[in-house]
C-alpha positions in Angstrom: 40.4 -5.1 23.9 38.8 -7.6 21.9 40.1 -8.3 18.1 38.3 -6.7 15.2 36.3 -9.8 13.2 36.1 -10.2 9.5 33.9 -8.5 7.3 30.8 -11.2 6.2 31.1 -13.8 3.2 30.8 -12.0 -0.2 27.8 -12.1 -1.7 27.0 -15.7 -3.4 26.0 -16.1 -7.1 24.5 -19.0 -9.2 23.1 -21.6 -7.2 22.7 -19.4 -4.1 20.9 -16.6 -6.2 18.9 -19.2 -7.6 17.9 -20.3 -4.7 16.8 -16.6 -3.4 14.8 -15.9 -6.2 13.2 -19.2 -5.3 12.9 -18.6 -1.6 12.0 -15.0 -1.7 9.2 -15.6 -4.9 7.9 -18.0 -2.6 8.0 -16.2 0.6 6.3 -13.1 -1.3 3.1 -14.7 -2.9 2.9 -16.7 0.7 2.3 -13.2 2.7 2.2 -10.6 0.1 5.1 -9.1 1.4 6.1 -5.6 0.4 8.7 -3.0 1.7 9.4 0.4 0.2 12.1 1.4 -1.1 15.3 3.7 0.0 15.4 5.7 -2.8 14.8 6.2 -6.6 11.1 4.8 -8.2 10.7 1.7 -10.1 11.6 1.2 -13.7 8.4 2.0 -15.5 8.1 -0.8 -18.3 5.7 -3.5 -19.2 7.5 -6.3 -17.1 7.3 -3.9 -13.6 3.8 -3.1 -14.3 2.9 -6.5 -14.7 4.6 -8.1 -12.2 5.5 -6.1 -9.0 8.1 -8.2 -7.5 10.2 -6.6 -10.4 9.3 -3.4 -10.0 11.2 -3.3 -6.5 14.1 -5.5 -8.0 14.7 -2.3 -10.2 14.1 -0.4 -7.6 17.8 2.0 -7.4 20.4 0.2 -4.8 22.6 2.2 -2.0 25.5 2.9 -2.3 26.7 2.1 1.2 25.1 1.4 4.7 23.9 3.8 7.3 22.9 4.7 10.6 21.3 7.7 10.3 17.8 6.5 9.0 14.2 7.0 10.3 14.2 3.6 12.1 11.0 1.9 13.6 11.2 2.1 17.6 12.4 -1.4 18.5 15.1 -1.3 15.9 16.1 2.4 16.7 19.1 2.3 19.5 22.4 0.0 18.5 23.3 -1.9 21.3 27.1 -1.4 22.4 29.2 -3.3 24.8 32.0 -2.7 27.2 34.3 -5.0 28.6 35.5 -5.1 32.1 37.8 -8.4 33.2 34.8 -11.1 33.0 32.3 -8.5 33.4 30.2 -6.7 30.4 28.5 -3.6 30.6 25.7 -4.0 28.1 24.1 -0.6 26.8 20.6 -0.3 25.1 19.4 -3.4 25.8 15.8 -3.4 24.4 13.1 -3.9 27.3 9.7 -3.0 25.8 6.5 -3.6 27.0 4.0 -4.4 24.1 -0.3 -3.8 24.1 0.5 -4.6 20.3 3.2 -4.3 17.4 2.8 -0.3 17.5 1.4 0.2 21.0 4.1 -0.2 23.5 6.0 1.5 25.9 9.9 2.0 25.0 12.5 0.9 27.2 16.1 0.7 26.4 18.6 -0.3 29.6 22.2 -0.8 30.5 22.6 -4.1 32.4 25.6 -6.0 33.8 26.6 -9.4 33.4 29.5 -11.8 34.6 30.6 -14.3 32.1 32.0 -16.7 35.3 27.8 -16.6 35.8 26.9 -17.7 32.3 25.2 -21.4 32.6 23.3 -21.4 29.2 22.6 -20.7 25.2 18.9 -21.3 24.2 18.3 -21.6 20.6 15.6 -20.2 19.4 13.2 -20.5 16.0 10.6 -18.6 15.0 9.2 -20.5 11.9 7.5 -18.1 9.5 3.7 -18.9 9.3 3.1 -18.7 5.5 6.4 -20.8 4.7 7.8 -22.6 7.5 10.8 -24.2 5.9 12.4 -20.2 6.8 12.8 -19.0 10.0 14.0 -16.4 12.3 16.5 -17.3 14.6 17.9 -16.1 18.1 19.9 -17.2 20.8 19.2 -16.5 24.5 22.4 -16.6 27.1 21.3 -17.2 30.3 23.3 -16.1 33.6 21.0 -18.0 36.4 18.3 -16.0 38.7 16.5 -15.6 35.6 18.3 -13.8 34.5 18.7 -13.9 30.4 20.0 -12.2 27.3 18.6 -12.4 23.6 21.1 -11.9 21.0 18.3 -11.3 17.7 20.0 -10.6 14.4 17.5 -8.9 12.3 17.0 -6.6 8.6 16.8 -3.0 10.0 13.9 -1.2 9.0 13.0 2.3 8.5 9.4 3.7 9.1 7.1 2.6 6.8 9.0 -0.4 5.4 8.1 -4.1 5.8 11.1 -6.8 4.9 10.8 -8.6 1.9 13.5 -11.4 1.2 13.9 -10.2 -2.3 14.6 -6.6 -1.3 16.9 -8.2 1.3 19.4 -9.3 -1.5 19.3 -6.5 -2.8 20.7 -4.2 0.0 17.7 -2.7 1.0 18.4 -3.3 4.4 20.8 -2.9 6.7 22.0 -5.0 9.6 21.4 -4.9 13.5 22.1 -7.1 16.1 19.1 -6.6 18.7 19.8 -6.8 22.5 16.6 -7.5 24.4 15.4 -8.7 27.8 13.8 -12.5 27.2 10.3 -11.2 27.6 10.6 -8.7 25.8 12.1 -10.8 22.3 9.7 -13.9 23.2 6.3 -11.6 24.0 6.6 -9.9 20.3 6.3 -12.6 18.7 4.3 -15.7 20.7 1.8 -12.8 22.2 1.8 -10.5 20.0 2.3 -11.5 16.7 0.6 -15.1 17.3 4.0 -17.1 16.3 5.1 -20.1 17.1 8.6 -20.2 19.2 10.7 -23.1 19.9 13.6 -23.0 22.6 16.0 -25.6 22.4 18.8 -25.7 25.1 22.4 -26.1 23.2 24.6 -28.6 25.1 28.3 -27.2 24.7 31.0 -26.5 27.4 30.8 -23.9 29.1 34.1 -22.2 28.4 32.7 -22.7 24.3 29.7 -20.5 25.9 31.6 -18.0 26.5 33.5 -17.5 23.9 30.8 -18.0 21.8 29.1 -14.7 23.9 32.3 -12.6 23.9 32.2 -13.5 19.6 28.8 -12.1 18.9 29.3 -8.7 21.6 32.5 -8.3 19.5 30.1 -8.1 16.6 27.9 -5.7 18.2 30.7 -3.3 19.0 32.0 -3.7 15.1 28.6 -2.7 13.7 28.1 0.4 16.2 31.3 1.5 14.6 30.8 0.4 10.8 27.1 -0.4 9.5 26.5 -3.3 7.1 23.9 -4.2 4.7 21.7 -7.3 5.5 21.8 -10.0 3.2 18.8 -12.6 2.9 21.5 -15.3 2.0 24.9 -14.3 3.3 24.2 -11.9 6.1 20.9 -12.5 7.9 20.2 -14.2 11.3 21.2 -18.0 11.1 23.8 -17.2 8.8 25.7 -15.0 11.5 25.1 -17.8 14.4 26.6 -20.2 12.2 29.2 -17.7 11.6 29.7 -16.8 15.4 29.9 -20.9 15.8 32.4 -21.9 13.6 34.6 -19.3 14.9 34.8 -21.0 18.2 34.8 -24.2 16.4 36.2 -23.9 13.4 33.9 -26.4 10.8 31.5 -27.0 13.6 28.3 -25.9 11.3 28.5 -26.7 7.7 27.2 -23.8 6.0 24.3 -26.3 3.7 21.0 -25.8 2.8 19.9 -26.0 6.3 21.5 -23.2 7.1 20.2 -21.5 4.3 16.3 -22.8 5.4 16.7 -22.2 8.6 13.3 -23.8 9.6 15.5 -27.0 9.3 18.1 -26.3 11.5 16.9 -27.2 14.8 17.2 -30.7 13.0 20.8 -29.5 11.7 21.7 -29.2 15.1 20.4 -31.9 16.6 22.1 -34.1 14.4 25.6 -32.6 15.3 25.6 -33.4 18.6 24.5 -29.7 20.0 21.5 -30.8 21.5 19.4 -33.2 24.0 20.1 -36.5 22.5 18.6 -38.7 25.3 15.4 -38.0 23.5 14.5 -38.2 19.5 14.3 -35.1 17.6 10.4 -35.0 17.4 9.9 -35.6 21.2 12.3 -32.4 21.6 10.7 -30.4 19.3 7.5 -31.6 20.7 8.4 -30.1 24.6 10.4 -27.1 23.0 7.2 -25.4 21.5 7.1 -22.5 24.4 4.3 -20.4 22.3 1.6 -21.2 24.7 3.7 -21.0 27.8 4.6 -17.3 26.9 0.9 -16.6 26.6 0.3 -17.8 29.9 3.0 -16.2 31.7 3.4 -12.9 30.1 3.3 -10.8 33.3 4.9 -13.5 35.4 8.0 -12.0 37.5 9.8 -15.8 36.8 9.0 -15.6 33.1 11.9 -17.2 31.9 11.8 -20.2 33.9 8.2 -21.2 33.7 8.7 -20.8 29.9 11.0 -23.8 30.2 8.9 -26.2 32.5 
């Protein structure tokens, strides 16, 4: 059995609300992004007529979190663990295979892993196009052979909806930890969606690798049994890592504005030691743009390691 972990940081106010007006104002007039709401209609008034950003702030909040929506198909299984000695039994791993974002074919398997096999923890950013200083962020444990698993903590979104980081403070979403094959998480969004992906290999022990492994399936098991809301601040994908982090190492990541633009934190963890530092931080970042090697090797059976060469 593996302990029960703490329910996410509260919910911050004045400088960190500030900030997400900021960031999510931004964000919206960047990419005109919109998501629908859960329930209720916007307040009808001058101000939400005018502007529609405020319509969907007014838009009625849920009460609490659950798992019985109309999810989209990649965000439609929770992943759950079991745990065996050193071995895991990972359930509904998500192994799609994508013509486009809503032509694919489904696949959802249970694979097996050792954590005596684990050799590595790929971090990964996806900056977003329209406002690069934000990012989505992943981490990929590898277990040698090629054999890789993508940990992608994401806003979970029912059919119809598109995420909007205003809407995400605002519980409009709830929260899922997705558990995909590498091809799958990296082909999305280099192939598919045309994004930019950087890997950068995380240089830790490896006993802090597993742990670190062991902390976020913990957190899978938690939310299979208790959903949470998303939070664009508090409770979204860097924020958890960092979370997962400084568990193992208590203080490890300081919880800054890096954190918070998570475009910057490749530089965030460079600088504390957690990555290549035989080389600057520019030629890194440099070789750990893997977009175009994706492309190139989508169908290759040794995807994951010409990715990296």
């Amino acid at each position: 059995m593996h302990p029960r972990l703490p329910p996410p940081t509260p919910r911050p106010s004045g400088w960190a609300t500030t900030l997400l007006a900021a960031i999510g104002a931004a964000l919206l007039a960047a990419t005109g992004c919109r998501a629908l709401p859960k329930n209720g209609s916007a307040a009808d008034s001058a101000d939400t007529r005018r502007f529609p950003a405020v319509a969907e702030l007014a838009e009625s909040v849920p009460v609490s979190p659950s798992h019985y929506r109309q999810w989209i198909p990649k965000q439609a299984r929770l992943p759950s663990v079991e745990f065996d000695g050193t071995r895991i039994h990972v359930h509904d791993v998500r192994n799609f295979d994508y013509v486009t974002e809503t032509d694919h074919i489904e696949r959802y398997e249970t694979r097996n892993y050792d954590l005596r096999q684990l050799e590595s923890v790929d971090y990964m950013v996806v900056p977003f196009p329209a406002a690069p200083l934000l990012a989505h962020t992943m981490l990929s444990f590898g277990f040698g052979r090629g054999q890789y698993l993508v940990s992608s903590v994401e806003a979970r979104l029912e059919q119809g909806e598109t995420y909007s980081p205003l809407l995400g403070g605002l519980r409009q979403y709830e929260l899922i930890y997705v558990l995909a094959d590498e091809r799958d998480a990296l082909r999305l969004r280099a192939d598919v969606r045309g994004d930019d992906v950087y890997i950068y290999r995380v240089q830790a022990p490896p006993e802090k690798l597993r742990d670190l492994l062991v902390d976020i399936l913990d957190r899978v098991n938690q939310l299979r049994d208790a959903p949470e809301f998303y939070d664009t601040l508090t409770n979204n994908c860097t924020t958890n890592i960092a979370r997962h982090v400084n568990r193992i190492a208590p203080a490890r990541v300081p919880l800054g504005s890096e954190v918070l633009l998570s475009g910057l934190s490749p530089r965030l963890i460079y600088d504390l030691g957690l990555l290549d530092s035989s080389r600057s931080f520019e030629e890194l970042t440099g070789a750990a743009n893997a977009s175009p090697r994706i492309r190139e090797n989508r169908t290759a059976a040794d995807f994951s390691d010409r990715i990296r060469r």
